[in-house]
N, C-alpha and C positions, 0 to 999 in steps of 0.2 A: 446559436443562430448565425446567417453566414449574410453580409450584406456585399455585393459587387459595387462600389461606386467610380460615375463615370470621374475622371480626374484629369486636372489640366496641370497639378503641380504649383495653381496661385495660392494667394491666400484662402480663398472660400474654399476650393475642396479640400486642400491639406488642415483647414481646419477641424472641417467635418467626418476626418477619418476617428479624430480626439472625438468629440460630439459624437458619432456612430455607436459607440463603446460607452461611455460616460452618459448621456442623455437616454439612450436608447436601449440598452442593451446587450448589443451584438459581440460576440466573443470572438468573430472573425470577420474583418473589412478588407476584400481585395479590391486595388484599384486599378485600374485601366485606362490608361492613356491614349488615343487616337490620332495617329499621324496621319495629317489629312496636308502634309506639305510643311510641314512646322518648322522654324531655325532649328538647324542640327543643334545650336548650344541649350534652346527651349526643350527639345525633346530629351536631350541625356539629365537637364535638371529637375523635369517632370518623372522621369525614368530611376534618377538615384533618390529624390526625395520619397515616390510611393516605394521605393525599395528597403526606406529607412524605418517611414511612421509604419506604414501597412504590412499587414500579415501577409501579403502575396501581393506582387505587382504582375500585368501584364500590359506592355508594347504592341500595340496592333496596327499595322501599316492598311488605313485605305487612299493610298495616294490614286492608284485607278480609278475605285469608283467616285474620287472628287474629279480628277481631272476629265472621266463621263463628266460628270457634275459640269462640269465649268463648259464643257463643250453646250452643252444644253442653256445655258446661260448665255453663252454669245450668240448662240440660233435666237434665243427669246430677248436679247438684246436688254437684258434683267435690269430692271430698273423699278425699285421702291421710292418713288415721292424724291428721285433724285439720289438715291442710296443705291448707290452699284451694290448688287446684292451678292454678299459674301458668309457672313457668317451662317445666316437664315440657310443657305443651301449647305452647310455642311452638317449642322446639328444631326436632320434625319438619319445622317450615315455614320457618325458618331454613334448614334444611339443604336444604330442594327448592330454595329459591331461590340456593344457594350452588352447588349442583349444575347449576344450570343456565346461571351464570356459567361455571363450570368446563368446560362440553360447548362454551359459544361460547368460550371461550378454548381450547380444546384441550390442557389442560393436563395434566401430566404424571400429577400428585397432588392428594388438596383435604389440606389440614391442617387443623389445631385447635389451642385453647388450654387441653384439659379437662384436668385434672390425671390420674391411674391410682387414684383411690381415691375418685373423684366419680360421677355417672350421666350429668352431660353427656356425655360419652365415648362412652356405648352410646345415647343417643337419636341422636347427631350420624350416628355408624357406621354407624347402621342403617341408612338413608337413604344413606349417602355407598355402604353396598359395594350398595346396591339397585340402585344406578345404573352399579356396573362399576367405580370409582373406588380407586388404592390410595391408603389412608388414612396423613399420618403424625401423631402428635402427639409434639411435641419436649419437652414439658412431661415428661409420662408414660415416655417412652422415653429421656431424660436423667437422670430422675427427680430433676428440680430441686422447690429450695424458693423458698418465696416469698422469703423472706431474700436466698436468691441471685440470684435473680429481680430486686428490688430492686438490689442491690449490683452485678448487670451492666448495669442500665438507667443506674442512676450512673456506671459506667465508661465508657460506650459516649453518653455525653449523649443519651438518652432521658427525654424528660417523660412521668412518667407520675402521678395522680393518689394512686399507696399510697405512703407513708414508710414506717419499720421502726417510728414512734412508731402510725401507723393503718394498716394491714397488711391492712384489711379489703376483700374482694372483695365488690361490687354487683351485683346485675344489676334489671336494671328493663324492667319494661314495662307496655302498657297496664293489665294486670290485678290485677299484685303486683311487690312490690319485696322481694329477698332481700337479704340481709346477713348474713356468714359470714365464719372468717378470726380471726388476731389471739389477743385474748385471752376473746372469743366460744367461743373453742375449748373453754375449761374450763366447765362446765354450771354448777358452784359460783358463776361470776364473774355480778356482776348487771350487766345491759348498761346504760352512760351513755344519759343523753338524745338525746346527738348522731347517735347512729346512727341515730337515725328523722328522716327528712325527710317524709314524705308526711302524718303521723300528728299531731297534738299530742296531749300528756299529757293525759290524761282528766282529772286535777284543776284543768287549767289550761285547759279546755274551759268552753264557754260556761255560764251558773249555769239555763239555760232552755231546756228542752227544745225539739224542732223537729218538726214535724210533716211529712210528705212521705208525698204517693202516687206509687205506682209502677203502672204498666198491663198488663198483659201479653197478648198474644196469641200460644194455642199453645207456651205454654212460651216466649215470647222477648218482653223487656221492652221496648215502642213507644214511651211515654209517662212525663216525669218532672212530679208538678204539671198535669195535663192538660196539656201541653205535648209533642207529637211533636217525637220529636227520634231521627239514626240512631244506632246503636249505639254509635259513637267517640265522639261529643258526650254521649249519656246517662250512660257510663260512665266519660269523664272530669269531669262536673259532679256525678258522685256519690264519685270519687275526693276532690276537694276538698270539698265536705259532707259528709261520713264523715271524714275526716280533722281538720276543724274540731271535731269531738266528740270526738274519742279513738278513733274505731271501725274494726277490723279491724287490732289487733295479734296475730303469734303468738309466742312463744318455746317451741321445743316440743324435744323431743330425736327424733329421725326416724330409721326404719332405711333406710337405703339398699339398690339394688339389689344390691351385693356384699357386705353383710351388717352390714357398719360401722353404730354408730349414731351421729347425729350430732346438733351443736346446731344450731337453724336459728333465725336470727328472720326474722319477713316482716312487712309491710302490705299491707294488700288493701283498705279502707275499699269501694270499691264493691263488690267480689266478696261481702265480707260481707252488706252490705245484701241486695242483689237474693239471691242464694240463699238468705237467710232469708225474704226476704218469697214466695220463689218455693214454697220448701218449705210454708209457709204455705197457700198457694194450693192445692197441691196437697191437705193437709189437707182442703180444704173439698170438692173434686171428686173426688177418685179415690176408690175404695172402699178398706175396708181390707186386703184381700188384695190390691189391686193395691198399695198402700204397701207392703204387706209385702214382697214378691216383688221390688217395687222397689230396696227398699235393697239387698238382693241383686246387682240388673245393677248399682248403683250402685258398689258396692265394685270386683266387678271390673270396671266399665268404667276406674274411675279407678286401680286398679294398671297395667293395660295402660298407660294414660297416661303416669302416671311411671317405667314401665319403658321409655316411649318405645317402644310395640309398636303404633304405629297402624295398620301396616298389617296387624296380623294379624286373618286372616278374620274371627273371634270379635269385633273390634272393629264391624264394620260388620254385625253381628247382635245387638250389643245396644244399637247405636244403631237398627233397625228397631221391635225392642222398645221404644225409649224416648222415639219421635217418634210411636209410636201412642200410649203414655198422654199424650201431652202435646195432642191433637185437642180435650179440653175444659179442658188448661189457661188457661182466657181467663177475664179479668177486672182485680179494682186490690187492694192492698191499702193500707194506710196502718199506716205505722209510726212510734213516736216513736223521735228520736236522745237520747242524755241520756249525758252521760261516758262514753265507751267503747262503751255499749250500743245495739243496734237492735231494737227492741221492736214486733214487729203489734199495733196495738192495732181492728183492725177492717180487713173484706173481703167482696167481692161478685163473682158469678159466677154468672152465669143458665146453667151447667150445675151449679150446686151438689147436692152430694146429701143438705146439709141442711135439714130444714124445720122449720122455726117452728111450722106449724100444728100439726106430730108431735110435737113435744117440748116442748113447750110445758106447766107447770103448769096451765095457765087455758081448756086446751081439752079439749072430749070427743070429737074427732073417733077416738080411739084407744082404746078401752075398756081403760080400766087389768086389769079383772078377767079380761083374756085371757091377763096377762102371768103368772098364780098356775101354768097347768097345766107353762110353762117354768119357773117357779120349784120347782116338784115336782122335776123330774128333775133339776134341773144341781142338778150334786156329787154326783150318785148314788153313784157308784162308791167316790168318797171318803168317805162316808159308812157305804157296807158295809164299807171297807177299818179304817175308824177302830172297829168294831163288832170285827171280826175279831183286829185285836190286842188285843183287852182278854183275848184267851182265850189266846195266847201267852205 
């Protein structure tokens, strides 16, 4: 029996290649890594470790259809309960390209590394049973601990990168980097510095602010600095400049799909930026019933997301809806960076629906004393009402 598992190279999957074999059966486990943006040094030690334990490894680049991915994220301005939303939109494309390792190897099963009380689980599944695939996860269905986890990688000489002193699970990619696990678990406990890599301390950020334009066309960021550049390159040179300030940390407590709430930290430094300056933009061109209405598809496009429901019909009808507003999202904005913060501080867009000459103190193109007969009536009602209860 031949099982494909998807593999990240941490603890949980490299453990579950042993488990695969020993637990279950299977006489052959290839594993499959997914570069969806990853540290070059994460992906050659994900790369040489399924090349070590695993009977066949495979390297699969979806850096395109993440950075599609992310393009859709800034249009829908993704935002979970305050979780710039990162990992949730990579999973589903992880799993197609896992799935389709899985069909050329003709394999029996795909497995996973997600724990039974996570949502990787149901983003990975969804995907894996779409495709006809019995799923196993050895983690969930052993219902191991990390601890344990640890403690069989030491028995069985496995390297793997957690100890029981840092117990913390990572996951990273182009967009955001999670960090969870350990003593992160307790909400009370305040997290050391070490656990941000991508991030510097906002106190220990530069004393001078930085100034940066961003360009956008249609809702999708082209230009950093007048500087064209494609998506991977913009988004990793905004990772590192967002990061050099402090900017895009979160520590938030998250309700998960199965109801659990959790502690989450993240870094996102470019996710932050561009969705601020993008949201911005939008400000300037959309009306305000289209914002409004907005935030609306917003919310739920972005649960679908981290429910990992991409292929439900509803997804691909509020992205129709959100790729028409975005037709005059075009323009730049410029924002300063300053300890932690990303701030517009000015923007332009020759479909703008503001005007200068209208709002302007200094112009009469607008007759102020037209605005008295609307002043008459708004607060009418409030007004009778506040009359009426004086006689109650």
């Amino acid at each position: 029996m031949k099982a494909v598992l998807a593999y990240s190279g941490g603890l949980d999957t490299t453990v579950c290649i042993f488990l695969l074999r020993e637990k279950y059966g299977f006489d052959e486990v290839v594993t499959v890594t997914v570069d969806i943006g990853l540290p070059e040094k994460e992906l050659r030690r994900a790369e040489e470790r399924g090349k070590r334990y695993a009977d066949k490894h495979y390297t699969v680049s979806a850096r395109k259809e993440f950075v599609e991915a992310i393009f859709r994220m800034i249009k829908a301005n993704a935002d979970y309960e305050g979780y710039v939303l990162g990992t949730a939109m990579a999973r589903p494309i992880i799993a197609e390209k896992v799935a389709e390792i899985a069909k050329k190897e003709r394999a029996d099963a795909i497995a996973h590394g997600c724990t039974g009380k996570g949502n990787d689980q149901l983003r990975f599944e969804n995907v894996f049973r779409q495709h006809g695939f019995k799923v196993i996860a050895p983690v969930r269905e052993l219902n191991l601990t990390r601890e344990w986890e640890i403690e069989y990688a030491k028995q069985h000489g496995i390297e793997v990168p957690a100890t029981k002193e840092r117990p913390f699970s990572v996951d990273e990619n182009l967009w955001s980097r999670s960090i969870e696990g350990g003593k992160l678990e307790d909400p009370s406990f305040v997290p050391p510095e070490e656990i941000y890599e991508w991030t510097r301390d906002p106190k220990l950020s530069p004393e001078e602010p930085e100034i940066i334009k961003i360009d956008f066309e249609k809702g999708v960021p082209i230009a950093l600095n007048d500087e064209k550049l494609d998506g991977f390159n913009l988004i990793s040179k905004l990772n590192e400049i967002g990061g050099k300030h402090g900017i895009g940390r979160t520590d938030m407590i998250e309700d998960r799909v199965l109801g659990l709430k959790a502690r989450e930290n993240y870094e996102h430094p470019a996710a932050s930026i561009l969705i601020t300056a993008h949201r911005d933009l939008e400000r300037l061109v959309l009306s305000r019933r289209e914002l409004k209405f907005k935030r609306i598809v917003e919310e739920e496009w972005s649960e679908l997301v981290y429910y990992g429901l991409t292929n439900e019909p509803l997804f691909e009808d509020l992205n129709a809806f959100i790729d028409k507003t975005q037709e005059r999202v075009t323009g730049w904005v410029k924002l300063k960076l300053y300890k932690g913060l990303a701030m517009p501080i000015a923007r332009h867009s020759e479909f703008a629906l503001y005007s200068e000459e209208l709002v302007s103190f200094d112009t009469k193109v607008l007759d102020q004393k037209l605005a008295e007969g609307f002043s008459t009536f708004h607060g009418l009602q409030g007004r009778i009402y506040q009359q009426l209860k004086r006689k109650l």
